[in-house]
N, CA and C atoms as a LAMMPS dump frame, in Angstrom:
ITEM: TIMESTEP
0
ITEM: NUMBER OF ATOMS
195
ITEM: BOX BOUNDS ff ff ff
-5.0000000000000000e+02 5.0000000000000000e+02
-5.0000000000000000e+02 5.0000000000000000e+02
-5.0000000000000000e+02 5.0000000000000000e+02
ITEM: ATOMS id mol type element x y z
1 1 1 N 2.64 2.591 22.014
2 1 2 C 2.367 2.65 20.586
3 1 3 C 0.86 2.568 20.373
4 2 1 N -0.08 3.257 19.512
5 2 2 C -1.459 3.585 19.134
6 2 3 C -1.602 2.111 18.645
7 3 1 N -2.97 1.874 18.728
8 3 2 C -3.551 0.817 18.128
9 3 3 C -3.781 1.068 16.158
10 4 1 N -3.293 0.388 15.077
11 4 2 C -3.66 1.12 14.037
12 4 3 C -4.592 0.394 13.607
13 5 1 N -5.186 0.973 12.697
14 5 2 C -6.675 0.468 12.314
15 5 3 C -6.718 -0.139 10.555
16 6 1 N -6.094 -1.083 10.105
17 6 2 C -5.942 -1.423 8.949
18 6 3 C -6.874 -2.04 8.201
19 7 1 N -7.136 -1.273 6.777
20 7 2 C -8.33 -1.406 5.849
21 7 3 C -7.63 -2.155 4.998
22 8 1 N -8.791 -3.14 4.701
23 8 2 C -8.683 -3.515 3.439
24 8 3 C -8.512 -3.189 2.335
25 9 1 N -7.825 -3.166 1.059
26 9 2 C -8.278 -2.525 -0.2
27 9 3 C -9.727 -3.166 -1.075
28 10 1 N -10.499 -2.042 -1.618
29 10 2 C -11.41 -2.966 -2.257
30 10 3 C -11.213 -3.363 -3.442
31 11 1 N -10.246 -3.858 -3.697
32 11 2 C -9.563 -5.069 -4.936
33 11 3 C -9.616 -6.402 -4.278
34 12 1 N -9.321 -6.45 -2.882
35 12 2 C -9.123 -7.659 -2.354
36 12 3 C -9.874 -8.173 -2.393
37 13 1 N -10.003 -9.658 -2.388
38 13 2 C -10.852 -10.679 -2.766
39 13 3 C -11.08 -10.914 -0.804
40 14 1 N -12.153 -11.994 -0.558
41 14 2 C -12.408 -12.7 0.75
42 14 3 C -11.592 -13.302 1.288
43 15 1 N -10.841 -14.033 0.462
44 15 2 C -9.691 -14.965 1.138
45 15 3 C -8.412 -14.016 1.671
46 16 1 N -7.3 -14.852 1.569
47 16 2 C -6.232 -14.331 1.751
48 16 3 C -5.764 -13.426 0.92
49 17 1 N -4.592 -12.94 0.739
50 17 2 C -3.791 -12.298 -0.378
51 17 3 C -4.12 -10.947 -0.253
52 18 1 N -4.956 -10.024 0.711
53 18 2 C -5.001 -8.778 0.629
54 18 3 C -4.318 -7.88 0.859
55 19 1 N -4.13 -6.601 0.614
56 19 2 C -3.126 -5.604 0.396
57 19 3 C -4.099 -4.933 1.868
58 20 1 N -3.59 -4.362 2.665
59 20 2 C -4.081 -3.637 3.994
60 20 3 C -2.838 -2.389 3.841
61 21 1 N -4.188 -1.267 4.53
62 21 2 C -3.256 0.08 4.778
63 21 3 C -3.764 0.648 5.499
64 22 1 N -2.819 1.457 5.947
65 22 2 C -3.344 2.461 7.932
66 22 3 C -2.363 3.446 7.528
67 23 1 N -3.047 4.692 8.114
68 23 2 C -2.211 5.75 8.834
69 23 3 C -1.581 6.127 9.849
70 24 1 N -0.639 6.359 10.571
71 24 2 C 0.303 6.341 11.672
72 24 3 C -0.394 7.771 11.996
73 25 1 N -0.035 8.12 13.471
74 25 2 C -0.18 9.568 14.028
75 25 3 C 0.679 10.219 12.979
76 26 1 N 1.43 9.897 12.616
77 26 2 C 2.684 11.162 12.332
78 26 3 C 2.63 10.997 10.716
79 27 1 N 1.187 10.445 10.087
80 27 2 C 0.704 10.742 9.23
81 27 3 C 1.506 9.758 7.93
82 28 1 N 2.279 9.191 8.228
83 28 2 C 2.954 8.293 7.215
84 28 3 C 2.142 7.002 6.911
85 29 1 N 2.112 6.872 5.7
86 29 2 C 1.369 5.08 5.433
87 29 3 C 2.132 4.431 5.572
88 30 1 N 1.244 2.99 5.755
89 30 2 C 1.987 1.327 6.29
90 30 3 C 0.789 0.718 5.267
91 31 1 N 1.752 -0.334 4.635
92 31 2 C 0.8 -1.523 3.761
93 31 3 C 1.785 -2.264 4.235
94 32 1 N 0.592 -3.387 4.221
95 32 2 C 1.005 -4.759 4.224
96 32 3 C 0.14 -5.969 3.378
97 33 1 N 0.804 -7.024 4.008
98 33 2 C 0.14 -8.204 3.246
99 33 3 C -0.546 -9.699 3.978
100 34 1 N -1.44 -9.338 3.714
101 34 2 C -2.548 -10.203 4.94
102 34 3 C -1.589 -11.433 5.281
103 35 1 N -0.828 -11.63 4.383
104 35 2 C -0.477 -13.37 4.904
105 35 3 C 0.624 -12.927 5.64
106 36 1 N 0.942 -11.934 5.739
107 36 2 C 2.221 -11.642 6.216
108 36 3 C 1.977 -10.293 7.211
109 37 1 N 1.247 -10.251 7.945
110 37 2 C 0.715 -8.638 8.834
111 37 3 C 2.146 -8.35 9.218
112 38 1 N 3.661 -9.17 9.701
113 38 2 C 4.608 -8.733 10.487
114 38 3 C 5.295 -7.635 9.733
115 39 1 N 5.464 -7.831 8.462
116 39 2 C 6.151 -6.871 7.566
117 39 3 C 5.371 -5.876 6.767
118 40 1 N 6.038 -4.893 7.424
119 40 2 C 5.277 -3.874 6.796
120 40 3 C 6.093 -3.013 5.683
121 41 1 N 5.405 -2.588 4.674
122 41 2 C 6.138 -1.233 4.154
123 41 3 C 5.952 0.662 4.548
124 42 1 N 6.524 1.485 4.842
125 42 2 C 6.154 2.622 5.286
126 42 3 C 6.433 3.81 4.757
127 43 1 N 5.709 4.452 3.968
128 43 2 C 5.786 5.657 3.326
129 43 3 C 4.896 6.989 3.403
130 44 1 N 6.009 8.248 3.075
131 44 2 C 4.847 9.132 3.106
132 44 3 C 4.181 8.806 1.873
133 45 1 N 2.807 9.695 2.331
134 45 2 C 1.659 9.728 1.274
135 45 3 C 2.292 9.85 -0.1
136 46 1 N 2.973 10.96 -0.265
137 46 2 C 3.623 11.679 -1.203
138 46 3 C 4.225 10.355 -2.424
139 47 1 N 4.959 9.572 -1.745
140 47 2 C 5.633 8.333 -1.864
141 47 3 C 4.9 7.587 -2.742
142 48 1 N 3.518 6.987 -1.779
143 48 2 C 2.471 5.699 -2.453
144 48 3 C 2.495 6.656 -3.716
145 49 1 N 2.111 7.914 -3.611
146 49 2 C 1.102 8.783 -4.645
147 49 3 C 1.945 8.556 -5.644
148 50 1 N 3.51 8.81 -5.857
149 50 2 C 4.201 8.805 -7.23
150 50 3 C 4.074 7.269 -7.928
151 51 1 N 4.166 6.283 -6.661
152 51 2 C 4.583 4.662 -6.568
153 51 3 C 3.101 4.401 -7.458
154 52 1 N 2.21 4.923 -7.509
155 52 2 C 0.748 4.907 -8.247
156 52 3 C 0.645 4.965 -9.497
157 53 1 N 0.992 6.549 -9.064
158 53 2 C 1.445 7.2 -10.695
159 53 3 C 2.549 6.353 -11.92
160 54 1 N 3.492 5.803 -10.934
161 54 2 C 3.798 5.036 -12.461
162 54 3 C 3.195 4.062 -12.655
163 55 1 N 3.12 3.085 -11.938
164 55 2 C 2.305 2.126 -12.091
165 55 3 C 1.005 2.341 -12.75
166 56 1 N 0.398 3.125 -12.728
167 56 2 C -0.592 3.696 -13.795
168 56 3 C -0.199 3.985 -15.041
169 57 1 N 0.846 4.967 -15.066
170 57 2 C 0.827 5.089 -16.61
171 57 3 C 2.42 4.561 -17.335
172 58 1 N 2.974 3.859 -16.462
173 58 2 C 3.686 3.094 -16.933
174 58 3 C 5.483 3.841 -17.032
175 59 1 N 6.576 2.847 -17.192
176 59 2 C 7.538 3.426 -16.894
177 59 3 C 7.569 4.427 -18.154
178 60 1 N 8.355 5.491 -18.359
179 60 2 C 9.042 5.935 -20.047
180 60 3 C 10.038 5.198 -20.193
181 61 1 N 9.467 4.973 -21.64
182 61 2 C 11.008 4.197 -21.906
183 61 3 C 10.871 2.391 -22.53
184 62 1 N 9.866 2.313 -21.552
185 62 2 C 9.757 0.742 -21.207
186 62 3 C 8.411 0.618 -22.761
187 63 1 N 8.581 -0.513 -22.933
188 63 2 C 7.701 -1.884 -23.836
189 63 3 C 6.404 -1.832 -23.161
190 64 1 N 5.367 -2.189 -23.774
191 64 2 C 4.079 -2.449 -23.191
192 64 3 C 3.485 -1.605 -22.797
193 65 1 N 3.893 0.31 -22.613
194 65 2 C 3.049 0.946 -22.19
195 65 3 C 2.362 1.892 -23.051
């Protein structure tokens, strides 16, 4: 298995609590969570990109957006 090379996000603060992400050979993302490196989540790009998109502009439908 490749060594992966996981970045920080630059939201993350110094301490703990950071969000980390790498690319696999076979091109799929992995985030995780500094306090927790064992568990990972794994998606294609495609995936984060929609998982963004709402979270940006919010569900339809829903209160508050």
């Amino acid at each position: 298995m490749p060594t992966l090379h996981w970045q920080k996000s630059s939201y993350s603060s110094e301490g703990n609590n950071c969000l980390e992400l790498t690319t696999t050979p076979d091109g799929e993302l992995r985030l995780r969570e500094s306090d927790d490196p064992a568990t990972t989540l794994t998606v294609p790009p495609v995936g984060l990109r929609s998982l963004l998109d709402v979270v940006r502009r919010g569900i339809p439908g829903r209160p508050g957006r």
